[in-house]
C-alpha angles and dihedrals in degrees: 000000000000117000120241109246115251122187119186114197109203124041094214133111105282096043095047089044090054092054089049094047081042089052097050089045088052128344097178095054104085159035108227129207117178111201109196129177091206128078090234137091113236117306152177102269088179096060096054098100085062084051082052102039089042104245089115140028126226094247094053087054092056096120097183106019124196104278090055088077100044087045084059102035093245117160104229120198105191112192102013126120124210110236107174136030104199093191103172093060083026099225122115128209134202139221090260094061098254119142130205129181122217140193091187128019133213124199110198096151093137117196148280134247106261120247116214113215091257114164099249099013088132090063128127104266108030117107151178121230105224115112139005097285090073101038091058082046091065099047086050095056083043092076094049107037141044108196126067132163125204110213096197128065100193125093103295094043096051098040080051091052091042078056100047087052092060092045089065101266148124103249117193111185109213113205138183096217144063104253128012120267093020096163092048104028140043131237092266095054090034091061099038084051092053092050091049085053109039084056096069085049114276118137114204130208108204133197084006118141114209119232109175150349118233139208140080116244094012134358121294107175153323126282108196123198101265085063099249109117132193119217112240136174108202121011125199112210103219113161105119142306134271121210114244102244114144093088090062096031092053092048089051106263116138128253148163127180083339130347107318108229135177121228095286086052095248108152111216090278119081122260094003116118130192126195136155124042096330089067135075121202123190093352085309126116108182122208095191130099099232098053093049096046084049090059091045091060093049092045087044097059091036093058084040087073077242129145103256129184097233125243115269108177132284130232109238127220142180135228118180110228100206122136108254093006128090129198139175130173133174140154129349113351107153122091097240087056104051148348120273102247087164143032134147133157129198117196103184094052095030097230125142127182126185128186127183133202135195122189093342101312139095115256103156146032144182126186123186127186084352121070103150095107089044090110101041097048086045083060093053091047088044087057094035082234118191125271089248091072096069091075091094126122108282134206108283083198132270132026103316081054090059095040089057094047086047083059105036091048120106112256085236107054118101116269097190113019103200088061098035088231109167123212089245090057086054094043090055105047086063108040091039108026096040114238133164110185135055081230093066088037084060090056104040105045093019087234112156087003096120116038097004090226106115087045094105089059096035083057088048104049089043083055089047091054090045092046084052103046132211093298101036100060093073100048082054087069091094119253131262092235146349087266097067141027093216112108120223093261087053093052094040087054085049097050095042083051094044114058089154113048124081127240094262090053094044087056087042090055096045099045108252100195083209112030094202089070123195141268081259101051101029087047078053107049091041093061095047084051089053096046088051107041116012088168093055125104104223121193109236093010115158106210095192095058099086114072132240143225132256129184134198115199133195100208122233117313125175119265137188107246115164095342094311141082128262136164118243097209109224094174096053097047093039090052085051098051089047092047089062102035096043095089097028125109125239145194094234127355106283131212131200135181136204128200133176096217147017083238095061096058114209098182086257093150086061094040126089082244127021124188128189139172115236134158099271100049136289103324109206129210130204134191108017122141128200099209140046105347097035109199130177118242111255109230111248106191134311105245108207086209134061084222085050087053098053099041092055088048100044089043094047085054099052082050092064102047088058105045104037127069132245116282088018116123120226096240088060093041093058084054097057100038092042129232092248093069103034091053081054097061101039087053080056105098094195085045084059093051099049093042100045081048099055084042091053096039082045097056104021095237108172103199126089121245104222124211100038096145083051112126121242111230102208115205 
């Protein structure tokens, strides 16, 4: 069977991730063919300021070598720009005269450093910081002059004059604004950060513009526009980035600020796809690895011909990448933005954390000197989670501080953001895998392989695995109750095992340090019993320890569909749901609500599952609560069938009854699991099928469910 053809314009990291995400989806689908304007295979384009401040080599940032391609039968062109997108015969040729045909185009052309229109900008010696050419440029210039100047006092310049110091010269930053940092950090952080560096020699300009650069053959120094200047021998523009576009705009694609997408990152011409710097989605062009990595799973499925949960945004952050100084910035941190929950200073150990909040809820953070609880607070501004959430153990400062947050954090929180690796995943590949370094954790699991920035907690929680040991890891993961050490997801591995053994069996053979047990664990280990097996005749089961369902329903009402009026039968749909539920066991009680129409309110959006009519289908909630804390339902998915409707919600409860554990509410539990993930497997139709099975065997229900292989049409 032929392959389809595949090109990829861009050998950067997002366009390199998507085609690995593309090959494990599906590595007999297509003929690949990698068009780069660099002489290098793929590499790690974050990590070039440690190339440049000594702390890596080149080599050593090389993300894809030579033989990866070959390994995969991918065509690479190294050193070859695109000059041309023929869409309407779909091929693409170069300037070099090469021509490749495509049935399905990637752009992945990233973006430039910005130059501003400086007088004397395009002299010899002024240069951008942006790939290995000119890293190897200013060490060059290193050897033969002493003097250099940043213009730029945001991440990259400063990362470029950290590297310059160690190169042997004079580095003064040059910055628009009164203080560095200005968009990620505030005045407080901002100054703390100048002293420190300024005390390993950097001297700062602030609130300077900058008029001219002078000098005959080659640059010489900076006039600024009060007239004063600074000599300077070699000068790195470093003032932003500016999306490479003039490849799509000139073949008719159309752009904006970058390559306009959807959320399936299509651009406006059929089968071409852009992702990475080079796209903007929703009026956004990101400049940060995660973000980009996120868009190249979601391409990836998509040009897969697999179901994909769409991409909805990403919220950025920054994490400053200089030797002896730590910085982390997300979210809303100036006054005018957002409220101050948090704010402490140390001034013996120089730390500074500052949280915000905004109608109750977290929406920015900055970390200086600190940055151990950088992943888990950017959680918390990524769910807009409540400002009760932040009284969780901190850092106390150095290494004994992030030893105790590797332990304290929840097995399932996010360790490195820009590659979504959880705790538990870390945990694992150590306890189970094997592994002994946090070298061979990095290229197992990919954690701390991008930006670097997550790598400290990644070590100390691979040192926390190795402390514990295979069989202890497991006995970390805290307890059910003070009678015994086993933990819910231990007991729930035991019960499903077990069909035969009685509830007092089932805590001699655990263990159970007090056989009675508790309200807490034999209201547990009743409902396990129940999930499991809900035939079997268990000694000592309490069967009203597991909790039921209740419904409230709004009855038909008209609505609009296509120009005419239907019913959306509430009644119908809600008479099914509680026929199913009814009889089911629960975590906590859980409550849904159906409404015809967005115009009846039925309270769907503070319910566990919420149903309305709207003009598209049945759109289905999950996760709202009516009480402290109050939290809005999370669309699932909009069924175009009542069948549909029934089938995802009885499927996302059942879900539920089997993933959370007992006494957790589903509201919680979404949060846990992530809505990401659960929205996966209910677009999944054979997931359905399983799940809505295992629902129906649970609770004999002896009516079919209809429209199982329908597909689900996420918002």
């Amino acid at each position: 069977m032929s392959r389809e053809k595949l090109v990829v314009i861009g050998n950067g990291m997002a366009g390199i991730k998507c085609v690995d995400e593309i090959i494990k989806l599906a590595p007999d689908k297509f003929q690949i063919t990698v068009f780069g304007n660099e002489p290098h295979p793929n590499y790690n384009r974050i990590l070039l300021s440690k190339v440049l401040q000594g702390d890596s080599s080149i080599e050593s940032i090389v993300i894809n070598d030579w033989s990866w391609y070959e390994e995969r039968g991918i065509r690479l062109y190294t050193g070859e720009t695109v000059a041309l997108i023929h869409s309407d015969s779909q091929y693409v040729t170069t300037v070099s005269g090469i021509r490749a045909d495509y049935d399905h185009l990637i752009i992945a052309t990233g973006s430039s450093a910005f130059i501003p229109p400086i007088a004397g900008v395009h002299k010899s010696g002024v240069i951008s910081f942006r790939n290995i050419d000119d890293c190897r440029t200013m060490m060059d210039y290193a050897k033969k002059y002493k003097k250099a100047a940043v213009i730029g006092g945001g991440l990259l310049g400063l990362e470029a004059a950290r590297g310059l110091l160690n190169l042997g010269m004079e580095t003064d930053v040059i910055h628009n604004a009164p203080y560095l940092m200005n968009r990620q950090l505030d005045r407080m952080s901002a100054d703390m950060l100048r002293k420190e560096l300024e005390g390993q020699g950097m001297r700062f300009w602030l609130s300077k513009e900058t008029d001219s650069i002078f000098g005959l053959n080659r640059a010489k120094g900076i006039r600024f526009t009060n007239g004063t200047t600074l000599e300077a021998d070699l000068i790195v523009i470093s003032v932003g980035i500016r999306p490479n576009v003039d490849l799509a705009k000139k073949s008719g694609i159309e752009t904006n600020r970058a390559i306009i997408v959807d959320d399936y990152m299509r651009t406006s011409k059929p089968n071409i796809y852009a992702v990475g710097e080079c796209a903007e989605h929703r009026g956004v062009a990101y400049g940060l690895v995660a973000p980009l990595y996120e868009q190249g799973k979601v391409l990836a499925k998509s040009i897969c011909g697999q179901k994909s949960e769409p991409y909805l945004g990403s919220v950025p952050y920054a994490q400053l990448k200089v030797s002896g100084v730590e910085v982390f910035s997300v979210g809303e941190i100036r006054q005018e933005e957002a409220e101050t929950a948090v704010q402490e200073y140390d001034g013996i150990r120089g730390t500074y954390k500052k949280v915000t909040m905004k109608e109750g809820t977290v929406r920015g953070v900055i970390l200086f000197g600190d940055t151990a609880e950088g992943t888990s607070l950017l959680e918390l501004v990524k769910r807009g989670a409540a400002v009760s959430e932040l009284n969780r153990p901190s850092s106390t400062g150095g290494s004994s501080g992030l030893d105790h947050l590797a332990e304290m954090m929840p097995e399932r929180e996010t360790v490195c953001a820009c590659n979504a690796v959880q705790k538990c995943t870390i945990m694992s590949a150590v306890t189970q895998e094997g592994l002994q370094t946090t070298d061979q954790v990095r290229d197992h699991t990919k954690a701390s392989s991008s930006c670097g920035g997550c790598r400290p907690m990644v070590a100390a929680i691979v040192q926390y695995a190795l402390s514990l040991g295979k069989e202890s890891v497991k006995a970390a993961i805290p307890p059910i109750c003070g009678c015994t050490d086993v933990s819910h997801e231990l007991l729930k591995e035991a019960i499903k095992a077990d069909s035969q053994s009685t509830i007092q069996e089932i805590k001699t053979a655990l263990g159970w340090k007090k056989q009675s047990g508790c309200s807490v664990c034999n209201s547990a280990l009743s409902y396990y019993s129940a999930l499991y097996h809900p035939q079997a005749s268990y000694q000592g089961s309490n069967n009203d320890a597991y909790s039921g369902f209740s419904l409230v329903t709004v009855p038909v009402s008209p609505v609009i569909i296509n120009g005419s009026l239907e019913p959306f039968d509430a009644l119908s749909l809600g008479s099914e749901l509680q026929s199913c539920c009814e009889s089911l066991p629960f975590p906590v009680p859980v409550k849904a609500a159906i409404t015809a129409s967005m115009h009846h309110p039925a309270g769907v959006l503070v319910h566990d599952i919420g149903i309305t009519g709207a003009p598209a289908g049945w759109e289905i909630y999950a996760g709202g609560h009516a009480e402290h804390p109050v939290k809005q339902g999370q669309l699932i998915a909009i069924a175009e069938t009542e069948a549909l409707a029934l089938t995802v919600s009885l499927s996302c409860l059942q879900l539920y009854r089997e993933n959370a554990e007992y006494d957790e509410p589903l509201w919680k539990w979404l949060e846990r699991a992530g809505i990401i993930e659960i929205r996966e497997m209910l677009l999944d139709s054979s997931c359905q099928m399983e799940l809505t099975g295992r629902a129906q065997a649970a609770a004999l229900v002896k009516q079919s469910v209809e429209g199982l292989g329908e597909s689900i049409c996420l918002k």
